[in-house]
C-alpha positions as CSV (number, residue, x, y, z in Angstrom):
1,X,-7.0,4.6,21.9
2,X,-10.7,3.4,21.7
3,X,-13.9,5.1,20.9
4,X,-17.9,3.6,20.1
5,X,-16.4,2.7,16.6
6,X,-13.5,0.3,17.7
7,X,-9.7,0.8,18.9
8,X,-8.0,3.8,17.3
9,X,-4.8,5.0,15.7
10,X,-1.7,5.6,18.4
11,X,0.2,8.1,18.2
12,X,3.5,6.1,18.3
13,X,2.0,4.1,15.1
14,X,1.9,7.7,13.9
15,X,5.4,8.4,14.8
16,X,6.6,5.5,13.0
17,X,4.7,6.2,10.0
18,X,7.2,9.2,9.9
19,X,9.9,6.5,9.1
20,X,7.8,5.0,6.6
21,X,7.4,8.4,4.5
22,X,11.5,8.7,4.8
23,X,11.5,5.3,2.6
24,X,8.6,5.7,0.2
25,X,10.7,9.4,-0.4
26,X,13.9,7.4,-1.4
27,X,12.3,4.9,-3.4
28,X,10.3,7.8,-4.9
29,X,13.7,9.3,-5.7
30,X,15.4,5.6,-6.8
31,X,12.6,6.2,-10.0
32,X,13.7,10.0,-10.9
33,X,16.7,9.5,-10.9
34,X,17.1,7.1,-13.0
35,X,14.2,6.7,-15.0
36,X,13.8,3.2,-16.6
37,X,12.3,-0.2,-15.8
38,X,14.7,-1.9,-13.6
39,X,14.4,1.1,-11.8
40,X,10.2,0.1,-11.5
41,X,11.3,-3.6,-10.4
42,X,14.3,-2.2,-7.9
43,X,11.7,0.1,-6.4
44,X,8.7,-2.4,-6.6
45,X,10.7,-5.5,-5.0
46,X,12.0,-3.1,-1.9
47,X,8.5,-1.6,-1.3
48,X,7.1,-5.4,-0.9
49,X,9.6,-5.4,2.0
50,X,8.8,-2.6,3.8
51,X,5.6,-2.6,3.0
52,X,5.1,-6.0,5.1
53,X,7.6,-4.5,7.8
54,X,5.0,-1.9,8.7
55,X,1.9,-4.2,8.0
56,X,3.5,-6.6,11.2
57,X,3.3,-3.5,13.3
58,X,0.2,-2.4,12.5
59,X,-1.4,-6.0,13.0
60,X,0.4,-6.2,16.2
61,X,-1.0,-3.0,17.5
62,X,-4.4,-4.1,16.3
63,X,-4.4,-7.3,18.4
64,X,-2.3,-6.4,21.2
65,X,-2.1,-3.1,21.4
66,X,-2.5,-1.5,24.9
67,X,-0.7,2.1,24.1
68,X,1.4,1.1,27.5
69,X,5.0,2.5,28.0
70,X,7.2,-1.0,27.4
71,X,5.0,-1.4,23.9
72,X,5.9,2.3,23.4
73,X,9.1,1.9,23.6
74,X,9.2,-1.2,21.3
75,X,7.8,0.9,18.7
76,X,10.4,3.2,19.2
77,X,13.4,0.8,18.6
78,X,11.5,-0.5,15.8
79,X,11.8,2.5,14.2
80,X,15.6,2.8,14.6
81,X,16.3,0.1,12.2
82,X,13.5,0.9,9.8
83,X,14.5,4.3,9.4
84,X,18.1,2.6,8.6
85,X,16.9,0.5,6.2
86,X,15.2,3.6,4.9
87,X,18.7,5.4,4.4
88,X,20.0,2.3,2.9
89,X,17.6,1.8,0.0
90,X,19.9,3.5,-2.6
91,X,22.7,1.3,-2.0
92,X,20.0,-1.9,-1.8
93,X,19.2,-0.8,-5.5
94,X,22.6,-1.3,-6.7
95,X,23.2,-4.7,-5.0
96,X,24.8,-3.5,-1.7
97,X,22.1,-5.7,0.5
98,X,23.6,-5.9,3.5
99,X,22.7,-2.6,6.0
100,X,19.3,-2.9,4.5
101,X,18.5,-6.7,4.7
102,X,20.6,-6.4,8.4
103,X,18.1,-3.7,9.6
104,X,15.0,-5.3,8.6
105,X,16.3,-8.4,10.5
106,X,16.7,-6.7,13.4
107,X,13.3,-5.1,12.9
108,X,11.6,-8.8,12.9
109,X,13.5,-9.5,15.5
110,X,11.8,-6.6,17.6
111,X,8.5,-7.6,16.1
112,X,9.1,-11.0,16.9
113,X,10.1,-9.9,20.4
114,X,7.3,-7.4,20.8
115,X,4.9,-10.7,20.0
116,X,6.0,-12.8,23.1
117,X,6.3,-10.2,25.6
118,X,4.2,-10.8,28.4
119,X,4.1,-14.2,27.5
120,X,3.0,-13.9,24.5
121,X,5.7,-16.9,23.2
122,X,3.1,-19.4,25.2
123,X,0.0,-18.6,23.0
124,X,-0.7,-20.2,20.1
125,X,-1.4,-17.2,18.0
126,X,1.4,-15.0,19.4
127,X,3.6,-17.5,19.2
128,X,3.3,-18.5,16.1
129,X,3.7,-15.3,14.5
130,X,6.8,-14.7,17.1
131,X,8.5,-17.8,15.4
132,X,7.8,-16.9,12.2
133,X,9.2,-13.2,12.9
134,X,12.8,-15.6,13.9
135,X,12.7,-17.1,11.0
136,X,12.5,-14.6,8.4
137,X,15.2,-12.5,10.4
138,X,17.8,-15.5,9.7
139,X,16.7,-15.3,6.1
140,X,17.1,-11.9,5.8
141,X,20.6,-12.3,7.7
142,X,22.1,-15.7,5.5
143,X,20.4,-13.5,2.1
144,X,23.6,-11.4,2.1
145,X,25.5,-13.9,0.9
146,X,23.3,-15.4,-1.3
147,X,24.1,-14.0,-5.1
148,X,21.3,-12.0,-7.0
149,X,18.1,-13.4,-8.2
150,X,18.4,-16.3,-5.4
151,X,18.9,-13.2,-2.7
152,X,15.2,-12.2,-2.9
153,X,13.9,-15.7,-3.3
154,X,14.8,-15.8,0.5
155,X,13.2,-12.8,1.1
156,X,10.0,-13.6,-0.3
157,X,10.5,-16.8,1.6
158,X,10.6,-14.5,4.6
159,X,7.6,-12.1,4.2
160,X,5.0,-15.6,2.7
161,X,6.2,-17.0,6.0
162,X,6.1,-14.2,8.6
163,X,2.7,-12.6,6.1
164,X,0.9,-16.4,6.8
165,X,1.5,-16.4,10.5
166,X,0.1,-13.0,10.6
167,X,-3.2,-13.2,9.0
168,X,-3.5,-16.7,8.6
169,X,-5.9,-17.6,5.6
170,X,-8.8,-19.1,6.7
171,X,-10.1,-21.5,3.4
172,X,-12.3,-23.6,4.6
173,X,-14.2,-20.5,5.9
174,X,-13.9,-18.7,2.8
175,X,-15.5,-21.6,1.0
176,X,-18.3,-21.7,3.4
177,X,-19.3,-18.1,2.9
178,X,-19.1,-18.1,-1.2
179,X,-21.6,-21.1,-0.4
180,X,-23.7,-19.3,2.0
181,X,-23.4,-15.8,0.5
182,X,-22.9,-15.0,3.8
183,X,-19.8,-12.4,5.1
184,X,-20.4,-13.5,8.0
185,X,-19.3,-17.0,7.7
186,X,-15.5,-15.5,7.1
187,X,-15.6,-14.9,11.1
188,X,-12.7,-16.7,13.0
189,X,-13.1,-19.1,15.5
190,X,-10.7,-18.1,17.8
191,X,-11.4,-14.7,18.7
192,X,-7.7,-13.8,19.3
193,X,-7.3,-14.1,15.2
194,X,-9.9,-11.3,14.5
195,X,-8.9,-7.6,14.0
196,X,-10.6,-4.3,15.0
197,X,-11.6,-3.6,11.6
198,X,-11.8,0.5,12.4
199,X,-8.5,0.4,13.3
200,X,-7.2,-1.7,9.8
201,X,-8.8,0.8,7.6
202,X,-7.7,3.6,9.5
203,X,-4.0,2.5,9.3
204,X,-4.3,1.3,5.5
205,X,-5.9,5.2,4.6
206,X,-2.6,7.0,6.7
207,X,-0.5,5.0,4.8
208,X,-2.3,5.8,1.6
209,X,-2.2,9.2,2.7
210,X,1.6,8.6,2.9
211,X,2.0,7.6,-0.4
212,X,-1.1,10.5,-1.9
213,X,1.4,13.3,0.3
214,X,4.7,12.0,-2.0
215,X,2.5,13.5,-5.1
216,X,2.4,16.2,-3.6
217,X,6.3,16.4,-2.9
218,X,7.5,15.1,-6.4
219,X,5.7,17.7,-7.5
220,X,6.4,20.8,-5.4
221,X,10.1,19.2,-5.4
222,X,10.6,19.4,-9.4
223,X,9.2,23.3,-8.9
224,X,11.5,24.0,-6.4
225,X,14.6,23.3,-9.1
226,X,13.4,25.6,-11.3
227,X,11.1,23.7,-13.6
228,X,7.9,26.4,-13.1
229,X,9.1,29.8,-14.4
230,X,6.7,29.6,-16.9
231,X,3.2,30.1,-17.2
232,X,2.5,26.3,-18.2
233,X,4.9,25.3,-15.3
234,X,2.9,27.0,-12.8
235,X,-0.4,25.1,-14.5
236,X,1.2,22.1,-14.5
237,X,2.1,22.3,-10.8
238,X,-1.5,23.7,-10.1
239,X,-3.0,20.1,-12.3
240,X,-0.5,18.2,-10.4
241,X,-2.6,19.1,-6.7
242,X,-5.6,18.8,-8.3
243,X,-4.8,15.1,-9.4
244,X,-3.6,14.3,-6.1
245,X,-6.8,15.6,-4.8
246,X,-8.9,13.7,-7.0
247,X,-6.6,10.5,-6.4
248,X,-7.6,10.9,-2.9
249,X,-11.8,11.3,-3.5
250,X,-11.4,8.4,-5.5
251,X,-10.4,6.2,-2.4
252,X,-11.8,8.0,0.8
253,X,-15.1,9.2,-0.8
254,X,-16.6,5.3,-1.3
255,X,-13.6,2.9,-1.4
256,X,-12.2,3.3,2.1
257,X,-15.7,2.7,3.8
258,X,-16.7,-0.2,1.8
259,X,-14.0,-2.1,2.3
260,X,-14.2,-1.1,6.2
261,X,-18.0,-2.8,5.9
262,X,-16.6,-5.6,4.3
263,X,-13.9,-6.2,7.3
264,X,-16.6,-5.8,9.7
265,X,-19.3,-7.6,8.4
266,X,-16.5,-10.5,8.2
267,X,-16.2,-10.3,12.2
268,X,-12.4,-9.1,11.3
269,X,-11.8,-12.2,9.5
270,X,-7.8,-12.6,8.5
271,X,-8.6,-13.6,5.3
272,X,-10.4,-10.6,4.2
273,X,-7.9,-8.2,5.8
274,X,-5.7,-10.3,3.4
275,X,-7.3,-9.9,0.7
276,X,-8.8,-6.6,1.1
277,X,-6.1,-4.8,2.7
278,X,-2.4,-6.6,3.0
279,X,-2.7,-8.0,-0.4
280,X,-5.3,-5.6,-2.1
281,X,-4.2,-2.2,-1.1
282,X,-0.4,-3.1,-1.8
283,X,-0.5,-2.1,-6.1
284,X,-3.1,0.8,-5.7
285,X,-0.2,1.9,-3.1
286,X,2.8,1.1,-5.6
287,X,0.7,2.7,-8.3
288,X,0.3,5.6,-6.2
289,X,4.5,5.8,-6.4
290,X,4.5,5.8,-9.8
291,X,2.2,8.4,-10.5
292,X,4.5,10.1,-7.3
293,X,7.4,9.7,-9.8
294,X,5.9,10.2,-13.1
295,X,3.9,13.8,-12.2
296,X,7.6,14.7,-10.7
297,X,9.5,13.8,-14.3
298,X,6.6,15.6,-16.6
299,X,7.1,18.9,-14.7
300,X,11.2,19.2,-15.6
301,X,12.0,20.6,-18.7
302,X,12.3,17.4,-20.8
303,X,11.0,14.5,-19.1
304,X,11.8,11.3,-20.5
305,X,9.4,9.0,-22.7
306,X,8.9,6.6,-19.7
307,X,7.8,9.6,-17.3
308,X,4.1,9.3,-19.4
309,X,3.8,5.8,-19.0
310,X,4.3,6.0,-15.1
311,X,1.3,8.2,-14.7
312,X,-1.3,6.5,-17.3
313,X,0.3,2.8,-15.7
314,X,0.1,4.2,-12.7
315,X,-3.8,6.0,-12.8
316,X,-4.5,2.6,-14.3
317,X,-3.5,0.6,-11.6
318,X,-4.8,2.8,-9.2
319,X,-8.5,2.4,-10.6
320,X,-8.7,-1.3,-10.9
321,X,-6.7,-1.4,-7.3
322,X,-9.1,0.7,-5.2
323,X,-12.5,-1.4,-7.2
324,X,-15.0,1.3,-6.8
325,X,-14.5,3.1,-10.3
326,X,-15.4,-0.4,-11.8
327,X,-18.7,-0.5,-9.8
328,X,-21.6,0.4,-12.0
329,X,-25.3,-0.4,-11.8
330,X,-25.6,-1.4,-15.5
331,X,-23.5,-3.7,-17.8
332,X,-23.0,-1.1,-20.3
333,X,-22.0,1.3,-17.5
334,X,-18.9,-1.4,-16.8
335,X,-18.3,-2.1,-20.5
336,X,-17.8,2.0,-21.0
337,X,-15.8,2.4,-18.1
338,X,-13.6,-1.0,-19.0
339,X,-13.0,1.1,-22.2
340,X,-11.9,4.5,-20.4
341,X,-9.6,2.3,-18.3
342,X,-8.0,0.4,-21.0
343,X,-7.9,4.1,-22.7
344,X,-5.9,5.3,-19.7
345,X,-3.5,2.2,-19.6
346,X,-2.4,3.7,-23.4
347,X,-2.2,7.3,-23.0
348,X,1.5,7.0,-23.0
349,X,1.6,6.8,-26.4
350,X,1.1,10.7,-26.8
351,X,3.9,11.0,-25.6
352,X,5.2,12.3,-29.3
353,X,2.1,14.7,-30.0
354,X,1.5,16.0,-26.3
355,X,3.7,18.4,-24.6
356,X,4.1,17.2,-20.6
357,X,2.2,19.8,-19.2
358,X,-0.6,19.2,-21.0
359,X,-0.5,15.6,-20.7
360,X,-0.3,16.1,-17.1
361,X,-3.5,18.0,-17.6
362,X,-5.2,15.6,-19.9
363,X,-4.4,12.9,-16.8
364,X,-5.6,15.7,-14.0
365,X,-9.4,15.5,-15.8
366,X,-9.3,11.9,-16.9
367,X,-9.5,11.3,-12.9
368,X,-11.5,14.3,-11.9
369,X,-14.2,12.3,-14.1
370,X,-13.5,8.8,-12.9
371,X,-13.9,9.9,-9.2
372,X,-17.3,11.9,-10.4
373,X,-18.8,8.6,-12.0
374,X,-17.4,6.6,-8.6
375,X,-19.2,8.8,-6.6
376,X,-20.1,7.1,-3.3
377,X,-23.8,5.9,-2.9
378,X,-25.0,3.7,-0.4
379,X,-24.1,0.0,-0.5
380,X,-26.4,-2.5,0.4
381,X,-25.5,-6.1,2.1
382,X,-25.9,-7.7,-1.5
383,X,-23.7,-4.8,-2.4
384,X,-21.2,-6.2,-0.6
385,X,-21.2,-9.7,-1.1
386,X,-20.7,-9.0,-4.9
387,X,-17.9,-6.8,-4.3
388,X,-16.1,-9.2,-2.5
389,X,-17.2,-12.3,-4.2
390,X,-15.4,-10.4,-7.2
391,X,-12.0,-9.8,-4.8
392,X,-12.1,-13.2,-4.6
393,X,-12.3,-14.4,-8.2
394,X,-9.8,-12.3,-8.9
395,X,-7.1,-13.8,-6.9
């Protein structure tokens, strides 16, 4: 679907994102129910997974997306084995790999499939990324057999390779426009590489809608059992939406149009879909888990100690991850809100004077008054060269 402002979101991409909230639900779940730090890695290292499984097909319906009945129905069976691999992220966690590393396998091999239809296996582009997509299904395939940590090694083999082909980093461009000051310099040659820039930010803000919505859940989940009979159960539930709320101002209010700006005034250069999206948005996202988790724990009865340092860690990750709250006119604006964020980072420490609820509350206003103070104004083109020149330093 297309519009003035560029190519828009299908509805089978929406279909599959159905899939998509199925696994950010169990891995959600992996954290609550067994609330430590290996839980945190478990979770984080599968997310990295999927995560790239769904970035493949939402860069392939960007390029090549025509919203025709055979690409339909490749979306479809993708979504067959992702929602298997879905199911089979509890046993993943405890080292039973194989339904989940077979079923993204199959799932690149539909990608890689999907690529080099129509002969797609002829260009250079589509072919390369079809190749790739081969590739990393063997290594997901010969990773079953491979003992633990050597196992994911291969997978992260997998997703560098298939992740490169995809959105192929463009250095030598980069270079030129941090020498230019000039966004424009980050444009692609080949016109085939560039992405629709509408439709990347649209798909990176459903998915962090996704992940916003699994607040929500953990929250109205840990009510449902029986954790809100009293009056400060019913509050904390009631800070919990208001913290998802202002978790979402805080992204869609300035964040999600500047980095839109910043992808089009790149010509829909791979590299700063990279950077901004792919690569940037994937810890706000994970963060956004956490918190998921975390907010879910502090509403039962007697959450455990590690429940406040998921939210704080979480909130924390979330501001430096989504750039805007650390955007400030002055240096002392940035030095105060440097301290309020390394502030939030600590609050897990109360967890000894602070009952939940309150802490809960405590975290609700902390981000009401972040997204105040990153309330959007209007970036200019210098704007935007320093936000990005600052993405770039930090990588």
């Amino acid at each position: 679907m297309e519009d003035g402002g560029g190519k828009r979101v299908s509805w089978v991409e929406l279909y599959l994102d159905l899939i998509f909230v199925l696994a950010v639900g169990q891995l959600s779940h992996l954290i609550v129910a067994e609330p430590e730090m290996r839980s945190v890695w478990i979770a984080l290292g599968l997310f990295f997974t999927l995560w790239w499984t769904w970035i493949g097909f939402s860069v392939l319906y960007n390029r090549f997306g025509v919203d025709a009945a055979p690409q339909r129905l490749l979306f479809l069976a993708g979504s067959v084995p992702t929602g298997v691999a879905a199911v089979a992220i509890e046993p993943a966690s405890t080292g039973d790999v194989g339904v989940f590393a077979v079923s993204l396998a199959i799932t690149r091999l539909i990608l890689a499939g999907a690529n080099g239809m129509d002969g797609g296996w002829h260009e250079l582009l589509r072919g390369r990324i079809a190749v790739s997509y081969g590739i990393s299904a063997l290594l997901f395939v010969v990773s079953i057999w491979v003992p633990e940590p050597f196992r994911y090694v291969l997978w992260a083999a997998a997703i560098a390779l298939e992740s490169g082909a995809l959105l192929h980093e463009d250095k030598r461009a980069a270079r030129r426009a941090r020498r230019e000051h000039d966004l424009k310099a980050f444009a692609p040659e080949n016109p085939e590489e560039a992405l629709d820039a509408h439709h990347f930010a649209e798909r990176f803000g459903l998915f962090l809608i996704i992940l916003l919505g699994e607040v929500v859940v953990e929250a109205g989940q840990a009510s449902v059992d029986g954790h809100v009979a009293t009056f400060g159960g019913w509050a904390a539930l009631v800070a919990a939406m208001i913290l998802a709320a202002a978790l979402w101002w805080l992204y869609f209010d300035s964040a999600a149009d500047l980095n839109l700006r910043v992808l089009e005034l790149s010509g829909g250069s791979p590299t700063m879909a990279r950077a901004i999206f792919a690569v940037g948005h994937m810890l706000p996202c994970f963060a956004l888990l956490l918190i998921a988790a975390g907010v879910g724990l502090l509403i039962e009865e007697d959450p455990p100690r590690i429940a406040f340092s998921l939210t704080c860690v979480g909130l924390g990750i979330y501001l430096l991850g989504t750039r805007v709250f650390m955007t400030a006119k002055t240096h002392l604006a940035r030095a105060a809100r440097l301290v309020l964020l390394i502030a939030i980072f600590s609050l897990g420490r109360l967890h000894e004077t602070v009952s939940p609820h309150v802490y809960l509350w405590l975290l609700t206003v902390i981000a009401v008054v972040c997204a105040a103070l990153a309330m959007r104004r209007t970036a200019s083109d210098a704007d935007l060269q320093r936000y990005i020149s600052r993405r770039e330093g930090d990588r």
